[in-house]
C-alpha angles and dihedrals in degrees: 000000000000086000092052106045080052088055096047088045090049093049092048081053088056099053102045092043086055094050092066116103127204126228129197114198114257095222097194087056092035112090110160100189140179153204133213142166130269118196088312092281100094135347117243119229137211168164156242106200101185121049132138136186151120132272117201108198121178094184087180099064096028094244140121160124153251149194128184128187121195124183100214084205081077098070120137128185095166086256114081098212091050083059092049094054094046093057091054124094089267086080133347102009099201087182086074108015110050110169138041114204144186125187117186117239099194138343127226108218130197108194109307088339118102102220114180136345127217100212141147130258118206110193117168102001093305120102123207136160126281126178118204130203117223093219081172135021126174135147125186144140111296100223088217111048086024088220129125102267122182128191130187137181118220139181138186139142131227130183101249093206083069082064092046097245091132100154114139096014124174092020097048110051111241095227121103125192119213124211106182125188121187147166125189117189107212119262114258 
């Protein structure tokens, strides 16, 4: 009876391990963006234009994963001094530090949505914790690459002197608002 019931749990493993799906990042349709405050009179937003990554999702049993990749060299304010300046060692150093991550730590599913996602944010070389809220979630068949593709929106907010991007503090307000957009065509 033991060996059965293994065998019956193993084959329970099995099947939920083959219903994940595995993502990878669509960067022309991935803009992970950002706000942040200027003085108190307006709030400056911008881009990272070059990211990567892969998305596990097990619909089925409410679980996955993700990884996200930024290249901080990518960012775009719309003025290119202001981009210049924000490479340099004053904020985000890209000469030293040349990647910005997040790796989810759990998702929060309701239904088939995926609704938020507990991860971990590692800026300059600190990591710290970030939840996101799934404002959208949708997955079909994309009628031109006639694969699975899934997007989301997703929105959160992080104090960027936890980081230890402290430049213009007090002046500038530490809190960052984040707007992410993102599209993952399914792995062959």
């Amino acid at each position: 009876m033991k060996f059965k019931s293994l065998i019956a749990a193993l084959l329970v493993c099995v099947a939920g391990a083959a219903s994940a799906q595995t993502y990878n990042v669509e960067p022309g349709h991935t803009y992970p963006s950002f706000e942040a405050d200027h003085m108190g009179i307006s709030f400056w937003r911008g881009k990272f234009l070059k990211n990567s990554g892969k998305i596990t999702l097990d619909r089925a049993a409410k679980t996955g994963t993700a990884e996200i990749f930024i290249d901080p060299a990518s960012i775009d304010f719309g003025h290119a001094k202001m981009n210049e300046h924000a490479k340099g060692k004053d904020m985000f150093n890209v000469e030293q530090f040349p990647g910005i991550t997040y790796k989810s730590t759990s998702m929060k599913f309701d239904g088939d949505k995926l609704v938020s996602m507990e991860g971990e944010l590692t800026m300059l070389g600190v990591t710290k914790p970030v939840a996101l809220v799934v404002n959208r979630f949708k997955c079909i068949i994309h009628p031109m690459l006639k694969r699975e593709v899934c997007g989301a929106d997703a929105s959160g907010s992080f104090n960027r002197t936890d980081f230890g991007l402290n430049y213009g503090v007090p002046r500038f307000a530490p809190e960052v608002k984040l707007a992410i957009q993102i599209e993952a065509v399914k792995a062959d």
